[in-house]
C-alpha positions as CSV (number, residue, x, y, z in Angstrom):
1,X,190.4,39.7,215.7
2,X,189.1,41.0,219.2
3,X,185.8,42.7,217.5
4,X,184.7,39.1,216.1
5,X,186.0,37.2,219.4
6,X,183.7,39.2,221.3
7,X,180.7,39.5,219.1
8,X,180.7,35.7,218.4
9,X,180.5,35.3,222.1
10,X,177.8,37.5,222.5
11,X,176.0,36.4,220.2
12,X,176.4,32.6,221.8
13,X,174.8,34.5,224.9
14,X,171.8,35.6,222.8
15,X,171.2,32.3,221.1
16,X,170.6,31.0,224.5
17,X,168.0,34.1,225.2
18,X,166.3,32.9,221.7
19,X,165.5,29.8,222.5
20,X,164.1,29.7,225.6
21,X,162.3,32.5,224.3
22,X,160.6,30.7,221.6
23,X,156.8,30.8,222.0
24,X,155.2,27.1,222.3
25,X,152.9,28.0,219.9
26,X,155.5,28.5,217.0
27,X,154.7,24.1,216.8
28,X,151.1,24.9,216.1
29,X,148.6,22.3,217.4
30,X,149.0,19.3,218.8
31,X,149.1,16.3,215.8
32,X,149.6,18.5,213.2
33,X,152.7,18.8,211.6
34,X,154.7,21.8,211.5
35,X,156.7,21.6,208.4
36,X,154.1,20.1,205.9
37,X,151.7,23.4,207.0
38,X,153.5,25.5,203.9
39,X,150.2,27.0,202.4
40,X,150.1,29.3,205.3
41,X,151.4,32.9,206.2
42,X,154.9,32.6,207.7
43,X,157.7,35.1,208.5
44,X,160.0,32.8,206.7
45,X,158.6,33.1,203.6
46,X,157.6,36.3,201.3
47,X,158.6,39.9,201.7
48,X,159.5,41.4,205.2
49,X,160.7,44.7,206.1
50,X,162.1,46.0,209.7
51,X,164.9,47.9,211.9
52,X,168.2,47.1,213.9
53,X,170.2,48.5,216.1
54,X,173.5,47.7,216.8
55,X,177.5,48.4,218.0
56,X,180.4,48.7,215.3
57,X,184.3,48.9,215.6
58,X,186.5,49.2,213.5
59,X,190.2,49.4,215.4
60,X,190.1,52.3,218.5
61,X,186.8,53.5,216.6
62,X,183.5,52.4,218.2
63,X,179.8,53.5,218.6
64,X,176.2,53.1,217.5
65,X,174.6,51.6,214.2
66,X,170.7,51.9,213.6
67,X,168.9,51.4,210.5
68,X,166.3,49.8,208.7
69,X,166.7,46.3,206.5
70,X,164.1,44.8,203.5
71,X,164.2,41.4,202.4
72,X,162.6,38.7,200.6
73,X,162.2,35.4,202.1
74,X,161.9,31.4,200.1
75,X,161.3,28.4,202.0
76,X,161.9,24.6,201.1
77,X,161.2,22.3,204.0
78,X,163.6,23.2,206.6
79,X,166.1,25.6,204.9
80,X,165.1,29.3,204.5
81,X,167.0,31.3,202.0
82,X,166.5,34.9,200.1
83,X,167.9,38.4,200.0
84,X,168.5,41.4,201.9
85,X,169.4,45.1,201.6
86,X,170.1,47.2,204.8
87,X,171.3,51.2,204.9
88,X,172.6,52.0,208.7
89,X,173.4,55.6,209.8
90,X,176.5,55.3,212.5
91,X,178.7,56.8,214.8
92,X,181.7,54.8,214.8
93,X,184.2,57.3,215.9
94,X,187.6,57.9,217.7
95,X,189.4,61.2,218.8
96,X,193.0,61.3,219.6
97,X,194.9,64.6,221.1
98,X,198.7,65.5,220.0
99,X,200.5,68.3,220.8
100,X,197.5,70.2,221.0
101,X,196.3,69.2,217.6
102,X,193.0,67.3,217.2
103,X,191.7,64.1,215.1
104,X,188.8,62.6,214.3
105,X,187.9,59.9,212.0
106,X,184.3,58.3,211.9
107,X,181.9,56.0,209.9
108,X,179.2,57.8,209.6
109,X,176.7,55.3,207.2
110,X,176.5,51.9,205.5
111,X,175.3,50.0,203.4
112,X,174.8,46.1,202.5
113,X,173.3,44.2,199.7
114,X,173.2,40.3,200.8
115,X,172.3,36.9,200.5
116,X,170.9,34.2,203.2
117,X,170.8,31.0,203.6
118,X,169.5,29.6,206.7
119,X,168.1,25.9,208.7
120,X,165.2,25.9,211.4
121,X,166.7,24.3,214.4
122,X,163.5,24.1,215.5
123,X,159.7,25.6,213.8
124,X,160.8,29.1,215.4
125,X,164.6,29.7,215.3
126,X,166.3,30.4,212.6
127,X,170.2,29.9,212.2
128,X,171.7,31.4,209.3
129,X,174.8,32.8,207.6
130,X,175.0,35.6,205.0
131,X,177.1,37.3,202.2
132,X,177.5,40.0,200.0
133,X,178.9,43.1,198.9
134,X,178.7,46.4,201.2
135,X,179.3,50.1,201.2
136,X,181.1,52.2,204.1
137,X,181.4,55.9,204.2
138,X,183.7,57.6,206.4
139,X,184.9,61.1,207.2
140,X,187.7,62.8,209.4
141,X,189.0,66.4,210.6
142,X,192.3,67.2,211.9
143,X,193.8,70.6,213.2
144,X,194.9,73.1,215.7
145,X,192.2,75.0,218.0
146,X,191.1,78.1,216.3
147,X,193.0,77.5,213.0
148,X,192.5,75.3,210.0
149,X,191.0,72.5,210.0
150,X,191.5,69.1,207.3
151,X,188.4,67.6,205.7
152,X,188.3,64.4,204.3
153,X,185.6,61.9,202.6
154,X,185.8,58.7,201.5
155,X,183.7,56.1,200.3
156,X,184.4,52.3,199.7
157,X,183.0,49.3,199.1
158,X,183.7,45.7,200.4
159,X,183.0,41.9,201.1
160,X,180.4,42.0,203.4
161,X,179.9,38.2,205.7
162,X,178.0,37.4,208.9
163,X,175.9,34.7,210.9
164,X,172.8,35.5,212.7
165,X,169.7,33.6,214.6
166,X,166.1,34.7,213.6
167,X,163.4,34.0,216.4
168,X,159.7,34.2,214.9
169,X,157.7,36.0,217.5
170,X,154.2,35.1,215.2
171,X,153.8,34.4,211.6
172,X,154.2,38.2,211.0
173,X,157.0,39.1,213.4
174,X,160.6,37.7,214.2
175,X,163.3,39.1,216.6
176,X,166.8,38.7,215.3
177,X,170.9,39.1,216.3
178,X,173.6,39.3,213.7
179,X,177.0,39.6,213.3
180,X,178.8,40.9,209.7
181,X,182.1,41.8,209.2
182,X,183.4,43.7,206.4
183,X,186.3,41.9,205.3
184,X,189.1,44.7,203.9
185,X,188.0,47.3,205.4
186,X,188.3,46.0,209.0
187,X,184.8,46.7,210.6
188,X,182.4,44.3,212.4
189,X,178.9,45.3,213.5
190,X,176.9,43.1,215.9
191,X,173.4,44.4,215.4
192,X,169.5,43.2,216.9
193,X,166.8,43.6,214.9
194,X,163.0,43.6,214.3
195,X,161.2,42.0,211.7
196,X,157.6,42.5,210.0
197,X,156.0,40.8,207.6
198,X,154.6,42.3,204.7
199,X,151.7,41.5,202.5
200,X,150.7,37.8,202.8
């Protein structure tokens, strides 16, 4: 699939940018062991809430994805795992022309409901993968110019499956990339997102 070809390599390009971007402090001080230091705040663990913004495709259609995510974070010594909901307006779209009629089909929102399960690579980067169950709704016109037009709705749900790498910024802030893929209904987001954490 040429969508996930080219968002896997992408996101190899960004997991470069995260971790040479990951702060020195992330270790904490000198002689003092990251990992055991569980009793304090951490964006890896507790609730978080943030946005993305991101590309989808889905065959010819293409365009912008932006939205907001929650989740809930548990840690156990190196592996981080929870759940995630995310709602994403879009504008996955493509137009084609024939014999002077006009159509256009578009994604216009979705909607995922995941788990995650991730390893620190190191105290501040985050490698994980994630899976669930998501909801696309899409829309379409067709017609002549200055006669009738066709409407139609439709709204489906899916398999929903990505990979993504989490950099922690500070204990209450991470930067993130992600890809998910819905699996039937043939669309793959790639997607960068912000990440605060809530409460203590």
């Amino acid at each position: 699939m040429v969508v996930l070809h080219r968002s896997l390599a992408t996101l190899a390009a960004v997991l470069a940018l995260l971790i040479v971007s990951v702060p020195a402090s992330a270790d904490g001080p000198p002689g003092r062991p990251y990992y055991g230091r569980l009793d304090q705040p951490s964006i890896w663990q507790g609730l978080y809430g943030g946005v993305h913004l991101g590309w989808g495709e889905s065959g010819p259609a293409d365009g912008v994805v932006g939205g907001f995510q929650l989740g809930y974070n548990w840690r156990s010594g190196l592996f981080v795992y929870g759940l995630e909901a995310d709602v994403s307006a879009a504008d996955i779209s493509h137009t084609e022309h024939f014999m002077g009629a006009t159509a256009k089909a578009s994604i216009d929102w979705m909607a995922t409901a995941r788990g995650r399960f991730g390893y620190l690579l190191t105290p501040g980067l985050l490698a994980y993968g994630t899976a669930g169950v998501g909801i696309a709704s899409a829309s379409g016109t067709a017609g002549f110019p200055g006669g009738p037009r066709i409407f139609v709705d439709d709204t489906e749900t899916d398999f929903v499956y990505g990979l993504g790498l989490e950099s922690k910024i500070s204990e209450r802030m991470s930067v993130r990339a992600e890809y998910l893929a819905f699996s039937d209904l043939d669309i793959g987001v790639f997607r960068a997102g912000l990440n605060f954490k809530l409460g203590n």
